[in-house]
C-alpha positions as a Markdown table, in Angstrom:
| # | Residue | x | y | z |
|---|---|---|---|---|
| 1 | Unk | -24.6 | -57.4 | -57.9 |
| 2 | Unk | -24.6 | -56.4 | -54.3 |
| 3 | Unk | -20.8 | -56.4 | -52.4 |
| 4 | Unk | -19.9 | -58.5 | -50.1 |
| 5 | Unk | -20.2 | -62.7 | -50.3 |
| 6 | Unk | -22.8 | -62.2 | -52.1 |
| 7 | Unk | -20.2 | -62.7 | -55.4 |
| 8 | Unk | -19.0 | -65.5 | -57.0 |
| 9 | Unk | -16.0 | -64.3 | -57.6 |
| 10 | Unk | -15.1 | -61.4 | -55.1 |
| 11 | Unk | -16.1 | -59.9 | -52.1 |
| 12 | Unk | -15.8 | -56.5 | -51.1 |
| 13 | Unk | -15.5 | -54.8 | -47.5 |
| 14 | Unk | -16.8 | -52.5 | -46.2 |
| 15 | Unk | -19.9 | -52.4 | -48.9 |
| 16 | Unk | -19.8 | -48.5 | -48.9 |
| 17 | Unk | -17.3 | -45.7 | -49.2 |
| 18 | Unk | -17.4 | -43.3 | -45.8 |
| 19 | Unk | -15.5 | -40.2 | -45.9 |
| 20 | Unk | -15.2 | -37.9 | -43.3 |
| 21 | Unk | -15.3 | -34.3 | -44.5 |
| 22 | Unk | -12.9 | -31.6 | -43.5 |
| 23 | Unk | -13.0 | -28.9 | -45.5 |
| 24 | Unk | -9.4 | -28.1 | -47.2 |
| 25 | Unk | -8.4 | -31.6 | -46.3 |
| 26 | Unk | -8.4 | -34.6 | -48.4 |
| 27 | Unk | -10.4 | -38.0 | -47.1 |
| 28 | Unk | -9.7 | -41.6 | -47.7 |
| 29 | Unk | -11.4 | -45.0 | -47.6 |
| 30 | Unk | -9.7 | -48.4 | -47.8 |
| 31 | Unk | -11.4 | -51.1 | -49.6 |
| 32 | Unk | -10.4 | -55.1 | -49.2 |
| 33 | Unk | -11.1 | -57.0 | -52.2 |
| 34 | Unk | -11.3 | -60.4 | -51.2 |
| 35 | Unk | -10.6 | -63.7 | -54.6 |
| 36 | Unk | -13.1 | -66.4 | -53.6 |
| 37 | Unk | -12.1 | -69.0 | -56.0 |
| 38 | Unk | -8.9 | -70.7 | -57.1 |
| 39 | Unk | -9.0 | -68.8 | -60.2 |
| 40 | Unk | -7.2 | -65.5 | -60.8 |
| 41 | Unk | -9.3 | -62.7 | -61.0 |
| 42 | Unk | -8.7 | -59.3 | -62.5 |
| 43 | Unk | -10.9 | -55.8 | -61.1 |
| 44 | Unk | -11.1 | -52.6 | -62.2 |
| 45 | Unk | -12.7 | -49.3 | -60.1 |
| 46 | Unk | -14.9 | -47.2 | -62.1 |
| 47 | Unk | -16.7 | -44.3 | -60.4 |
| 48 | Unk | -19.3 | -41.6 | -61.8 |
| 49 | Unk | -17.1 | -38.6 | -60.5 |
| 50 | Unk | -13.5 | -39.7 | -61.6 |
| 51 | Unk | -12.2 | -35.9 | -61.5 |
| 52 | Unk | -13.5 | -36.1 | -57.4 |
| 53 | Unk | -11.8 | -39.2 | -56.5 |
| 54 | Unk | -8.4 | -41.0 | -56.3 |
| 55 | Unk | -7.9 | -44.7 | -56.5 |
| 56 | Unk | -5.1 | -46.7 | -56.2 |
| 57 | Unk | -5.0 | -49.4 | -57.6 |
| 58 | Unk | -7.8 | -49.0 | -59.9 |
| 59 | Unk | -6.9 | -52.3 | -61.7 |
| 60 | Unk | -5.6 | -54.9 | -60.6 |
| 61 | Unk | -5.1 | -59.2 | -60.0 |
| 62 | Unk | -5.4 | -60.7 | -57.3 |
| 63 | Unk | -4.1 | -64.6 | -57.1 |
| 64 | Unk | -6.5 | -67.4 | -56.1 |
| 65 | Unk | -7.6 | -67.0 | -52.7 |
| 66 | Unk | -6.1 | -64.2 | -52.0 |
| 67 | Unk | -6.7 | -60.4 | -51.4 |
| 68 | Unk | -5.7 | -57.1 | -51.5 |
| 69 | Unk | -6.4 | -53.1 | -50.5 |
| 70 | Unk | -8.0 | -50.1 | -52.5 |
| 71 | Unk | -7.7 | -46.8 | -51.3 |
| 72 | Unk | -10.0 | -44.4 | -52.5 |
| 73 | Unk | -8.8 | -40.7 | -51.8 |
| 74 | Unk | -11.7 | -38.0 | -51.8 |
| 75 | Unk | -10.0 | -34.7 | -53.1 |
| 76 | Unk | -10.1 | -31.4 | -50.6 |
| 77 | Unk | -13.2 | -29.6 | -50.9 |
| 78 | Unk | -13.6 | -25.6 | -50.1 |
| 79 | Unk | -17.1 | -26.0 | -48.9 |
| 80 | Unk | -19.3 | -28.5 | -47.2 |
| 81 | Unk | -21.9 | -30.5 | -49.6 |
| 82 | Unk | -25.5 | -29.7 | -49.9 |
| 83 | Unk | -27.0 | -31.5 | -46.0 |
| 84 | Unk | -24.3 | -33.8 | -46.5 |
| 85 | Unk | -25.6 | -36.0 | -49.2 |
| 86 | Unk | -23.6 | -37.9 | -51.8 |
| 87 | Unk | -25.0 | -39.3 | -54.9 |
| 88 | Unk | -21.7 | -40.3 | -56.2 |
| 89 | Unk | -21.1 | -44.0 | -57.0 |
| 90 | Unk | -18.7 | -46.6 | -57.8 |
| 91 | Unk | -18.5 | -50.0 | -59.9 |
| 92 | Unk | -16.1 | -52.7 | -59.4 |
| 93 | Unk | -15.8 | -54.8 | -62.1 |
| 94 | Unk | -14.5 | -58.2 | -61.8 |
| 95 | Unk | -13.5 | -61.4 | -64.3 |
| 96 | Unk | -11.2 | -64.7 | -64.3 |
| 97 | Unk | -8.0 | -64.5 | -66.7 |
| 98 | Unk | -5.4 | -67.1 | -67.5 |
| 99 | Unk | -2.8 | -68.1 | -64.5 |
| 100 | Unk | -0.1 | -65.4 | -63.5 |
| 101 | Unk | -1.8 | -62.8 | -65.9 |
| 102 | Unk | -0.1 | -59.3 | -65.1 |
| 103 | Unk | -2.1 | -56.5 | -64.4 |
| 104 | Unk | -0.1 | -54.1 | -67.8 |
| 105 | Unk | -0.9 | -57.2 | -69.4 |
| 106 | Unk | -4.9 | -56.8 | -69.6 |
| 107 | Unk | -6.6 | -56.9 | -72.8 |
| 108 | Unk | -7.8 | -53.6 | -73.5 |
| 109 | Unk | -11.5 | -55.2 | -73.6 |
| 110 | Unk | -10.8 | -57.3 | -70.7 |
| 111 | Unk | -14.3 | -55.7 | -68.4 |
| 112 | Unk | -15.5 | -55.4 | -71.9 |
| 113 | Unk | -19.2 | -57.9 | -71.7 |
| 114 | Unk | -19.5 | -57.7 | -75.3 |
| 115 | Unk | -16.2 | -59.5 | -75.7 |
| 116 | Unk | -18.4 | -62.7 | -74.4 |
| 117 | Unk | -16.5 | -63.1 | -71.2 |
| 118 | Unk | -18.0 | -63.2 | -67.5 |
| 119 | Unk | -18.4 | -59.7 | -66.0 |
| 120 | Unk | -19.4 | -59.5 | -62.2 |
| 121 | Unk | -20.0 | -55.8 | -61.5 |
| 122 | Unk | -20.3 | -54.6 | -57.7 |
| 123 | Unk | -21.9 | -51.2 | -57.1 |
| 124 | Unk | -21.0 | -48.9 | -53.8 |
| 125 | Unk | -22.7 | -46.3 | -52.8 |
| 126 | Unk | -20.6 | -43.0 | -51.0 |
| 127 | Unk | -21.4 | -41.5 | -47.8 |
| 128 | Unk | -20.0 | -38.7 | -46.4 |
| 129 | Unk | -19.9 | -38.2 | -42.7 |
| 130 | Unk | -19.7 | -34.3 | -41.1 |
| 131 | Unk | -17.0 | -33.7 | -38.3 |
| 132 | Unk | -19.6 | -32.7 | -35.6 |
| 133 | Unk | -21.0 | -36.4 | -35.8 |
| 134 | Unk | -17.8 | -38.5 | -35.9 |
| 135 | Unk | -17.2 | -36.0 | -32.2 |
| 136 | Unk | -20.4 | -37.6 | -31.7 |
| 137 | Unk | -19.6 | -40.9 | -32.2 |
| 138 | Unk | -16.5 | -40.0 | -30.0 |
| 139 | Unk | -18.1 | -38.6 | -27.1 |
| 140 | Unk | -20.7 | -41.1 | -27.2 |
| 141 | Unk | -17.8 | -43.8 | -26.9 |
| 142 | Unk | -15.9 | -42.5 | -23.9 |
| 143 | Unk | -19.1 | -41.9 | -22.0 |
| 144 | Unk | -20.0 | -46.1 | -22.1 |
| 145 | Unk | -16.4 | -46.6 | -21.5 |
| 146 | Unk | -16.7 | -44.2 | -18.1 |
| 147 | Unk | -20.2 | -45.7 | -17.6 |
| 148 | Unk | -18.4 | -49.1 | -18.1 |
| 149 | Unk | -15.1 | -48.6 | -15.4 |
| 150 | Unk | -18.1 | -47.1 | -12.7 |
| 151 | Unk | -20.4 | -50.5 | -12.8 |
| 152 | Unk | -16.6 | -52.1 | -12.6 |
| 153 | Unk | -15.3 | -50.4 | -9.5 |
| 154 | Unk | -18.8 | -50.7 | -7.7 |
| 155 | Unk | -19.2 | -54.7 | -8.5 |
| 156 | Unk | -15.6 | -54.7 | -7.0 |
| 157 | Unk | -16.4 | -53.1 | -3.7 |
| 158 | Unk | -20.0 | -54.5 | -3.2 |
| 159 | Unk | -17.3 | -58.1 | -3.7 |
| 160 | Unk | -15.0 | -56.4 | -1.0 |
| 161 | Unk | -17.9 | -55.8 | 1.4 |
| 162 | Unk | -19.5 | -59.1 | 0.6 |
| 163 | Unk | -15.8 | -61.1 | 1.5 |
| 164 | Unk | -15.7 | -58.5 | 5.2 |
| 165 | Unk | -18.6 | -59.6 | 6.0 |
| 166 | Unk | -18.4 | -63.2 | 5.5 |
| 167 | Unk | -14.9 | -63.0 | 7.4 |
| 168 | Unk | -16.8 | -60.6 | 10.3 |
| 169 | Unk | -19.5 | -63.7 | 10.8 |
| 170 | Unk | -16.4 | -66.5 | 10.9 |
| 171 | Unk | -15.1 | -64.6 | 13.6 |
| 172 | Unk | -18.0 | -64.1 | 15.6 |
| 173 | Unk | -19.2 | -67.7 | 15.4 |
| 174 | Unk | -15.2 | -68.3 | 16.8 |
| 175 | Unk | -16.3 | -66.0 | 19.6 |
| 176 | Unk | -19.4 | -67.5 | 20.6 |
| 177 | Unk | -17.8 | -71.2 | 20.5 |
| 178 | Unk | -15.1 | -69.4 | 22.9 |
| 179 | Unk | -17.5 | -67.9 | 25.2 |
| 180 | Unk | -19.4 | -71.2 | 25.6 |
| 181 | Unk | -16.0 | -73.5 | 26.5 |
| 182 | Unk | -14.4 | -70.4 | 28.7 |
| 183 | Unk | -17.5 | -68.4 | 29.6 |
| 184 | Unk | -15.5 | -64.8 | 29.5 |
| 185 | Unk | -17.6 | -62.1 | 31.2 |
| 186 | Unk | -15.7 | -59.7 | 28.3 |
| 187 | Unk | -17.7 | -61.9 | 25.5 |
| 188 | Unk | -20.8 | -59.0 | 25.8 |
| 189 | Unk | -19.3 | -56.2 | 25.2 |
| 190 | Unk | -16.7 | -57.3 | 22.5 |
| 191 | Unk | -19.5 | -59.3 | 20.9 |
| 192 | Unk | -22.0 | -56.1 | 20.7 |
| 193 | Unk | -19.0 | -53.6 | 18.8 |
| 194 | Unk | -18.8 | -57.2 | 16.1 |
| 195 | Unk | -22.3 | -57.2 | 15.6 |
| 196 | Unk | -22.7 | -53.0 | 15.2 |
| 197 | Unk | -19.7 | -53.3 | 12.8 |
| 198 | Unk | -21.4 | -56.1 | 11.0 |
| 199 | Unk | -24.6 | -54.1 | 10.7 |
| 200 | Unk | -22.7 | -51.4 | 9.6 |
| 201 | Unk | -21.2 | -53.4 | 6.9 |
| 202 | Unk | -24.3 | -55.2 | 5.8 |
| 203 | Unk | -26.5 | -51.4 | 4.8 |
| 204 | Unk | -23.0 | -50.6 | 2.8 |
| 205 | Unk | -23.2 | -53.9 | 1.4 |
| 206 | Unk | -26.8 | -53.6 | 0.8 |
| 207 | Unk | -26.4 | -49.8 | -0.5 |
| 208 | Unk | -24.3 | -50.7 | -3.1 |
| 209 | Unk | -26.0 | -53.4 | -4.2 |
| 210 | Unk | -29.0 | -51.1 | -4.8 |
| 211 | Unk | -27.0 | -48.6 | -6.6 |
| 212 | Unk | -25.5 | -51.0 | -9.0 |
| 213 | Unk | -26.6 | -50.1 | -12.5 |
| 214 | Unk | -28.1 | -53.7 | -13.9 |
| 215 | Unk | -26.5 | -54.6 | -17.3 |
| 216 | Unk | -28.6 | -56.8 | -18.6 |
């Protein structure tokens, strides 16, 4: 049975085990088991390289409707795995028992299915991930967040120049409506630096508008 709410019982995030590798360094993974019913439910972790792996708690109960984490520690290694692969797996076993069962209180054939009880099993799969590509992963993030602050600062100042000019055309329409009641010989010449600023202002408005990246 695959992980995650696919279970009747439990459901288990994330649905595989990522470790990133550092040689000489030990790695580790935290699972959420999640109870899905108003039963309690006992687990137990069972991998296919125990001497490789950690995991705390391996067995466990966790109360009706509740949940709890797993950490599963990958032991240092001296030298990096053939290209990175991983066939190592691990089974999570899961099954009701009575109300406020404690976990040193398990049968010993409590995951047992020949004892006749219910066994749900979820398999994970392992995956190891190289330091080069989580500096990838890294790089690749601060890059859309610079990308991200450049498309804001230009949508702010296209806003700026769009507000200017809108203000620059209010106060030339209060010019004209003053030139006409007091018929000021000065109007020309004031009137010509207004509209050279405002043509100014509209290629800058109209540059930036071009040189907006589009998001969509």
């Amino acid at each position: 049975m695959s992980a995650g709410g696919g279970n009747r019982l439990i459901s288990v995030q994330p649905d595989e085990l990522k470790f990133q590798i550092e040689l000489d360094k030990q790695s580790f993974c935290d699972l959420k088991v999640a109870n899905n019913t108003e039963h309690h439910v006992a687990f137990k972790v069972k991998t296919t390289s125990p001497k490789k792996y950690f995991v705390r708690p391996n067995t466990g109960v966790v109360q009706p409707w509740d949940s709890c984490i797993i950490r599963v520690t990958l032991q240092a290694m001296r030298e990096y795995p053939a290209d990175m692969q991983c066939k190592d797996k691990f089974l999570l076993q899961s099954t009701i028992v009575p109300p406020n069962t404690d976990v040193d209180e398990l049968p010993s054939d409590a995951f047992n299915k020949d004892s006749g009880k219910t066994i749900e099993e979820c398999k994970l799969k392992v995956i190891y991930i190289s330091p080069t590509s989580a500096l990838g992963n890294s790089e690749d993030e601060k890059n859309s967040s610079q990308s991200s602050s450049a498309v804001h600062r230009l949508r702010e100042e296209r806003d700026m120049a769009i507000r200017q000019t809108h203000q620059l055309q209010q106060e030339l329409d209060m010019m004209k409506r003053r030139k006409f009641r007091k018929g000021d010989p000065g109007f020309s010449f004031t009137f010509a630096i207004f509209v050279g600023f405002v043509g100014i202002m509209a290629g800058f408005l109209l540059n930036l508008t071009l040189s907006s990246p589009s998001t969509e």
